[in-house]
C-alpha positions as a Markdown table, in Angstrom:
| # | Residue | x | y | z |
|---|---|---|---|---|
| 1 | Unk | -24.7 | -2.5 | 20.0 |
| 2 | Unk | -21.0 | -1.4 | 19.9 |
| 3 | Unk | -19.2 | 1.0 | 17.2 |
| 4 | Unk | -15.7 | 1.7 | 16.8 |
| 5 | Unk | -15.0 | 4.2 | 14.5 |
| 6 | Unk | -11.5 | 5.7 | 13.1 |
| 7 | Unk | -11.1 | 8.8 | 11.5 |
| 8 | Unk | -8.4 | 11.1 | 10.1 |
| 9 | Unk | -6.1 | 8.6 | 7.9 |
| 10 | Unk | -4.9 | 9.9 | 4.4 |
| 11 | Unk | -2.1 | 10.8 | 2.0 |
| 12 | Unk | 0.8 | 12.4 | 3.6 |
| 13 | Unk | 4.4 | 13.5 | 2.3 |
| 14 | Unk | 7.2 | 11.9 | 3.9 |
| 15 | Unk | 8.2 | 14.1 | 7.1 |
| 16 | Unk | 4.5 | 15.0 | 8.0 |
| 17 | Unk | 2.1 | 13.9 | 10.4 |
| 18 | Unk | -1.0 | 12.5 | 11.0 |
| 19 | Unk | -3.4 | 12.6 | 13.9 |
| 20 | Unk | -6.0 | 9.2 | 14.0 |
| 21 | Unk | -8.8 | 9.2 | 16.2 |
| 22 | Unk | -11.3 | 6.3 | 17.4 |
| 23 | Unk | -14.6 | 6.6 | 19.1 |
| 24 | Unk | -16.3 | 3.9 | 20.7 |
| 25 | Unk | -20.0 | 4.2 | 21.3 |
| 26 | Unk | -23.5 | 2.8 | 22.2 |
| 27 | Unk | -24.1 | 0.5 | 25.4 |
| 28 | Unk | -21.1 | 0.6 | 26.9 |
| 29 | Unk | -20.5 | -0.2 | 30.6 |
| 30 | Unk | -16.5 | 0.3 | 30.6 |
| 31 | Unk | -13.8 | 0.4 | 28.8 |
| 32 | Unk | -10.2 | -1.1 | 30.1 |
| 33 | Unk | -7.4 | -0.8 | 27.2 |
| 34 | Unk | -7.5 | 1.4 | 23.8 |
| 35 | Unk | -4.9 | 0.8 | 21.5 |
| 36 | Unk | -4.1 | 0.6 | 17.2 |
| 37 | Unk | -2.6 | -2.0 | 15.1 |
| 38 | Unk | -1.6 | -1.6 | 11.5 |
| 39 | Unk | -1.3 | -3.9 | 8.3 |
| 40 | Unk | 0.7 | -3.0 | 5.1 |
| 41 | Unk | 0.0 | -4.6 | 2.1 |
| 42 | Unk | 1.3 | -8.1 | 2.1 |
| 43 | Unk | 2.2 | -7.9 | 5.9 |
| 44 | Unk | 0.7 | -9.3 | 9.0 |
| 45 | Unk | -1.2 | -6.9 | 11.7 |
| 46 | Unk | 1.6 | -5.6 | 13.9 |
| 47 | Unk | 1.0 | -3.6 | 17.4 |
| 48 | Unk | 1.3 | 0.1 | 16.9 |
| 49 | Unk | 0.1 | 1.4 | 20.7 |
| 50 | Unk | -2.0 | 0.8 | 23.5 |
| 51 | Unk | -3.1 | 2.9 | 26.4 |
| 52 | Unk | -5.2 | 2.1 | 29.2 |
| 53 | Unk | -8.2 | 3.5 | 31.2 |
| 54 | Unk | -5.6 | 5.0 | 34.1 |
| 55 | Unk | -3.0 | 6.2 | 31.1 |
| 56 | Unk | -0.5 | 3.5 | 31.1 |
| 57 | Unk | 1.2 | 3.3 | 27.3 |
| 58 | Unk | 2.7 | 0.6 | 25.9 |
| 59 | Unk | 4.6 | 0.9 | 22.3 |
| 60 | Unk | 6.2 | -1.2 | 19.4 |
| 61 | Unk | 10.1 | -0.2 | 19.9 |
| 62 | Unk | 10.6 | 1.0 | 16.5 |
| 63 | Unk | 7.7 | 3.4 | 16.7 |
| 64 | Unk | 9.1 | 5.1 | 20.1 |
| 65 | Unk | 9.5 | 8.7 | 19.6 |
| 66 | Unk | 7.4 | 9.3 | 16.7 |
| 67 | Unk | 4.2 | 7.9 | 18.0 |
| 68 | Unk | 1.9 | 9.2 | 21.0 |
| 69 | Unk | -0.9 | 7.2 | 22.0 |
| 70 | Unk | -3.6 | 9.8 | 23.9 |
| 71 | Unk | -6.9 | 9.2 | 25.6 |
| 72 | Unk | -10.2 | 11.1 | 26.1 |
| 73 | Unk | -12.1 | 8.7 | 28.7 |
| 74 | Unk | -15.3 | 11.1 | 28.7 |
| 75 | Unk | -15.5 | 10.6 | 24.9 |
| 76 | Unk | -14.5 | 7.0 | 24.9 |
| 77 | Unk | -11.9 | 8.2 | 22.4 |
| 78 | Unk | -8.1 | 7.7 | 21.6 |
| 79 | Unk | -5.7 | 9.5 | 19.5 |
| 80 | Unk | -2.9 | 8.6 | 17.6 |
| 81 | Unk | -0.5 | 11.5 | 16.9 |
| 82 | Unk | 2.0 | 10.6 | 14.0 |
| 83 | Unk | 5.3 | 12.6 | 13.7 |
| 84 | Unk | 8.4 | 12.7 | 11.2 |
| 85 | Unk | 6.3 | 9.8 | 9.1 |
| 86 | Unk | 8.0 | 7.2 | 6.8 |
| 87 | Unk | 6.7 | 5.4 | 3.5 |
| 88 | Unk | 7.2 | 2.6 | 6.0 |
| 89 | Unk | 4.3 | 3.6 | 8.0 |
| 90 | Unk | 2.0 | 3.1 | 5.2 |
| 91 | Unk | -0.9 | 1.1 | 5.9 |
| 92 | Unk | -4.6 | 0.0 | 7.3 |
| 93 | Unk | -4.5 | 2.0 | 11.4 |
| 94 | Unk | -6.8 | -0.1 | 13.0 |
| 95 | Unk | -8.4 | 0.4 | 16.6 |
| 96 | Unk | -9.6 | -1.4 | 19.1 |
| 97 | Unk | -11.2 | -0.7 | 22.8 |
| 98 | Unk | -11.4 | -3.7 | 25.1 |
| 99 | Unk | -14.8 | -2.9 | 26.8 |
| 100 | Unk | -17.8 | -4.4 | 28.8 |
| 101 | Unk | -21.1 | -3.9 | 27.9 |
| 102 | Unk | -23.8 | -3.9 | 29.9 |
| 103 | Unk | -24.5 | -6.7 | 30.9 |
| 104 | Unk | -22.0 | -8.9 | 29.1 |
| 105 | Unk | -18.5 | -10.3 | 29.5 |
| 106 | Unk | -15.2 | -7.8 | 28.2 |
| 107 | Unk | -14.9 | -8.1 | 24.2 |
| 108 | Unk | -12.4 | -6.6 | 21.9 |
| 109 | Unk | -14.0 | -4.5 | 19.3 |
| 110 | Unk | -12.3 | -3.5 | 16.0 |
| 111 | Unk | -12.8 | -0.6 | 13.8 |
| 112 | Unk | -13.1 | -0.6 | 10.0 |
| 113 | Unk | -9.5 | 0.6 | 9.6 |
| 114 | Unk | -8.2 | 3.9 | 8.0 |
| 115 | Unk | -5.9 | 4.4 | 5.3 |
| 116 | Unk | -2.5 | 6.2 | 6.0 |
| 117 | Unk | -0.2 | 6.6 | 2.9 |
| 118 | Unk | 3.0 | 8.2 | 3.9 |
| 119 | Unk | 4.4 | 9.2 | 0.2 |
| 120 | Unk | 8.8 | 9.6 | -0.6 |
């Protein structure tokens, strides 16, 4: 059994920040890429961040500069620290960890999703 749990979404004024984090746990064998994706209401998911196992980052363009992906590969946790946010940025953060379990094949695993409401 595999969990991937967020944490730290919320309400937040326009200007602020936000730190997310996501845990994976339970029989894990490895774990290659880490990343987010978000969905506003009405919207489809769109790519937010990804970082893999050696630190590699990849980012959605209009995100650049606000947005840093981090990784804790001892916890099996990434971080999303969110600067200078916009009402824009309002939405479900979702995470996922591409990962192995022992004995099986990779697998992308999804979190629940956390609320961040960015209000003007």
């Amino acid at each position: 059994q595999v969990q991937v749990v967020e944490s730290g979404g919320g309400l937040v004024q326009a200007g602020g920040s936000l730190r997310l984090s996501c845990a994976a746990s339970g029989s894990i064998a490895s774990i290659n890429t880490m990343g987010w994706y978000r969905q506003a209401p009405g919207k489809q998911r769109e790519l937010v961040a990804t970082i893999t196992s050696d630190g590699t980052t990849n980012y959605a363009d209009s995100l650049k500069g606000r947005f840093t992906i981090s990784r804790d590969n001892a916890k099996n946790t990434v971080y999303l620290q969110m600067n200078t946010l916009k009402p824009e940025d309002t939405a479900v953060y979702y995470c996922y960890a591409n990962l192995r379990r022992l004995g099986a094949t990779w697998y992308n695993y999804w979190g629940q999703g956390t609320q961040v409401t960015v209000s003007s």
